[in-house]
C-alpha positions in Angstrom: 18.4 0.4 31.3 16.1 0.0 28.2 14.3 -3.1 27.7 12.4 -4.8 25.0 8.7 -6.0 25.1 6.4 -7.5 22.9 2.5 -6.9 22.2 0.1 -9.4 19.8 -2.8 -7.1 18.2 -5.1 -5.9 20.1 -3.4 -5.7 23.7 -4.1 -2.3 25.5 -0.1 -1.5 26.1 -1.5 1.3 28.8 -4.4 3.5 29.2 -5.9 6.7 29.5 -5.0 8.0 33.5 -2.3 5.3 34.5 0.6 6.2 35.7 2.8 7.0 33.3 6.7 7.0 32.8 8.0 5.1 29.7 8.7 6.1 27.1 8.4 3.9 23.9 10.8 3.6 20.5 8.9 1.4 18.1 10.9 -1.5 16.7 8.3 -3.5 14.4 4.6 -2.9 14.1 2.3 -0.5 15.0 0.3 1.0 17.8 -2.5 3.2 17.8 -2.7 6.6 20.1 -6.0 7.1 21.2 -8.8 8.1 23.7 -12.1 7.1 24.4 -15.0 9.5 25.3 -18.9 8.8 25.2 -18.5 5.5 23.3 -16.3 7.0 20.9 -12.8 6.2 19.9 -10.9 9.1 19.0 -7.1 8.5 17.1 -4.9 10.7 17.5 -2.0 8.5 15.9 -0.8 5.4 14.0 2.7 5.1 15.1 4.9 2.6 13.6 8.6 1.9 13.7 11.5 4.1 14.6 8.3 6.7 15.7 8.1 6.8 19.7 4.7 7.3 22.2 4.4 7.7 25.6 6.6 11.3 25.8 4.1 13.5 27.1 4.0 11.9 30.6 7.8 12.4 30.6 7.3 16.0 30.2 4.2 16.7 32.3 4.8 14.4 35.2 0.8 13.4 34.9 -0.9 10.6 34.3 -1.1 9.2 30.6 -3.0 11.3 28.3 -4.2 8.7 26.3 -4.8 4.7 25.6 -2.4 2.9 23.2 -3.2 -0.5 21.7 -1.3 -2.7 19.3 -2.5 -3.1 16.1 -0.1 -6.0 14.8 2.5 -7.7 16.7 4.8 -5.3 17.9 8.0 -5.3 19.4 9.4 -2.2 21.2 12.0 -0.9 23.2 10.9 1.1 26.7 13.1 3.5 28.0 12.2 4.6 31.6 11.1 7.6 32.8 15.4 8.0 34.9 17.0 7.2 31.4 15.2 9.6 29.4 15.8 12.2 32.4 19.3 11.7 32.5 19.4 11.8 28.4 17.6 15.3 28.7 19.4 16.6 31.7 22.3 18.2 29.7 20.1 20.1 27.1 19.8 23.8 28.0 16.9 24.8 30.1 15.3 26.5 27.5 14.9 23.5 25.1 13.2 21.3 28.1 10.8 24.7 28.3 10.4 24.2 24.5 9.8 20.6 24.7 7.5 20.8 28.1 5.2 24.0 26.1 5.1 21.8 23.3 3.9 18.7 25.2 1.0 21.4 26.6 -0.2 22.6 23.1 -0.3 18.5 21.7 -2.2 18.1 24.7 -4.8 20.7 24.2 -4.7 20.0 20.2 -6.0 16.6 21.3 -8.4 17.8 23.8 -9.5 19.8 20.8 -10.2 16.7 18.6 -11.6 15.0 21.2 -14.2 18.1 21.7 -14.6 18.1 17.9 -15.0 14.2 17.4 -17.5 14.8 20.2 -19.6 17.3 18.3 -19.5 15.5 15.0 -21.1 12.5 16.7 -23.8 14.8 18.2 -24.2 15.9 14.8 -24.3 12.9 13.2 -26.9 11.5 15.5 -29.5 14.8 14.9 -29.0 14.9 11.1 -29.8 11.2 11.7 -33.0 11.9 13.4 -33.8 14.7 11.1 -33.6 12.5 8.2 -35.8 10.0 9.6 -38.4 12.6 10.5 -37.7 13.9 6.7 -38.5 10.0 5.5 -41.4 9.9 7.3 -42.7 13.3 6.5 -42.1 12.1 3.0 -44.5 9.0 3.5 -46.8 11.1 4.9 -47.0 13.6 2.4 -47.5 11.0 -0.2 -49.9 9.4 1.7 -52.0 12.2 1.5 -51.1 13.0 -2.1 -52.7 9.1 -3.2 -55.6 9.2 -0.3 -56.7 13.1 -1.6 -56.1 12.4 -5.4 -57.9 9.5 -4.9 -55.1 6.9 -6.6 -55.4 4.5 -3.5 -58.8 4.0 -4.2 -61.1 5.8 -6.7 -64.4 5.6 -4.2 -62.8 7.2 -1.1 -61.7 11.0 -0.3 -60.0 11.2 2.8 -60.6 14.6 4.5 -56.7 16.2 5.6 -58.1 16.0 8.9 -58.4 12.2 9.0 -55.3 11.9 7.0 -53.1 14.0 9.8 -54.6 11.5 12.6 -53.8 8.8 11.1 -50.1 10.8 10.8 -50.4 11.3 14.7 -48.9 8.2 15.6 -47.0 7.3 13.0 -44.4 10.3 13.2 -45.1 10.8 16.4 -46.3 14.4 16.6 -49.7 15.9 18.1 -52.1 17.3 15.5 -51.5 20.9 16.3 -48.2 20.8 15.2 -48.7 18.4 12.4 -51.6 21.1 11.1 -49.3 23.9 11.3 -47.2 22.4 8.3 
């Protein structure tokens, strides 16, 4: 029997590792597919109405592969995990093969993304830090450009020496490698 339920925005319908078995047809609104790793939201789908979620744990017998939330009000009809097997248990065994190996390569194409999404955050976060060492390597070197020219004030010269320990703490960096630039 399939049965209709209702989400407001926001509502986690399921998540990530429950136990699955619905399968869900979209009436009105829309839902987002997604998982979370490290922080980090990773979509793998806005689905919206007539589009269904929830299949893969039909096909796979495992535990949900991923969170769903509403994103508006959404209405929705569920059909259980007995209705869709008796819908599916005419087809040929080949095309529940089909369907089953396809369910396995959406699956690893989102373990994929979630690998990549994973990367790009690392990545993100070093070319961060690399620009902020840039930034204050670029103070630095126009420090030293006004104290050895002089422009800061005509009366002082400050030796590179000086000018790389005052540099020490400000970038954060022993003299040794600072002197080596």
């Amino acid at each position: 029997m399939n049965e209709t339920v209702k989400y407001r925005p926001g509502e986690v319908l399921f998540k990530e590792g429950d136990v699955g078995g619905d399968l869900y047809v979209i009436r009105s609104g829309r839902v987002r597919v997604y998982r979370e790793r490290n922080n980090l939201e990773v979509m793998f789908a806005d689905v919206g109405p007539g589009e269904v979620f929830g299949t893969m744990t039909l096909l796979n017998n495992e535990p949900r592969t991923a969170s769903v939330r509403a994103l508006e009000p959404v209405e929705a009809v569920v059909m259980s995990a007995s209705v869709f097997a008796s819908n599916i248990k005419d087809l040929p065994k080949w095309v529940v093969a089909v369907l089953k190996d396809l369910a396995a390569r959406v699956e690893n194409a989102n373990e994929m993304l979630v690998q990549a999404s994973l990367q790009d955050k690392r990545l993100r976060y070093e070319l961060s830090n690399a620009f902020h060492h840039l930034g204050q390597l670029a103070h630095l070197v126009a420090f030293v450009i006004r104290r050895s020219t002089g422009i800061d004030d005509d009366s002082k010269f400050t030796p590179f020496k000086d000018v790389i320990a005052q540099a020490e703490p400000m970038l954060n960096l022993r003299y040794e490698y600072l002197a080596q630039l």
